[in-house]
N, C-alpha and C positions, 0 to 999 in steps of 0.2 A: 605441309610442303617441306620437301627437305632444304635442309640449311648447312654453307660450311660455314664456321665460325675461327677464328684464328686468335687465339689471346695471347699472354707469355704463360710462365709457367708461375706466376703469381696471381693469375687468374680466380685463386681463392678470396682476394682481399677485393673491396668492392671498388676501390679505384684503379684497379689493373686495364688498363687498355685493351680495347675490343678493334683488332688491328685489319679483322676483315666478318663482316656477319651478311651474308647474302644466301637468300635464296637458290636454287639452283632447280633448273627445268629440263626435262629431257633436248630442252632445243638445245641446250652448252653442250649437249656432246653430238648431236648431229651431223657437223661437217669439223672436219680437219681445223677448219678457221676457228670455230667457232669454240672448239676445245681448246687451241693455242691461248683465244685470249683466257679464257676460263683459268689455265694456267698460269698465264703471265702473272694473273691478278693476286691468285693464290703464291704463286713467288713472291710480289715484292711484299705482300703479307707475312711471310714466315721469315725473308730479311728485314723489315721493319722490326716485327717481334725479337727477332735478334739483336739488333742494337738497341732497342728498350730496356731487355736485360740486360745488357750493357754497360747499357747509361740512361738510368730511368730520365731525367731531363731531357733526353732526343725524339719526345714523342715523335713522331711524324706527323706533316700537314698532310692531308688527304688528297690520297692521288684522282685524275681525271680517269676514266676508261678510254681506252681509246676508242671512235665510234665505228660500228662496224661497217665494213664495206661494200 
């Protein structure tokens, strides 16, 4: 099954944070909706990994999805 995964770019060393690792199905690109959130998620994914390298101490707590409507 394909997967997006989102780490930093210290992703070599084994404690590097895995900031989004989800499956993906043809159903996320189906409708308009259903890609926005696909994207949103991967957004706060790639600004979380942004402020990680950063400031390795700002892990992130783990977002909610929002549920679909």
């Amino acid at each position: 099954m394909p997967r997006i995964i989102v780490t930093t770019e210290q992703s070599k060393r084994s404690d590097a944070p895995v900031l989004l690792d989800e499956r993906v199905h043809p159903e996320h690109l189906s409708d308009e909706h259903a890609a926005a959130q696909l994207v949103e998620r991967i957004g706060w994914a790639v600004t979380d990994a942004s402020d990680v390298e950063r400031d390795p101490a700002q892990r992130p707590a783990k977002r909610q999805a929002s549920s679909p409507s």
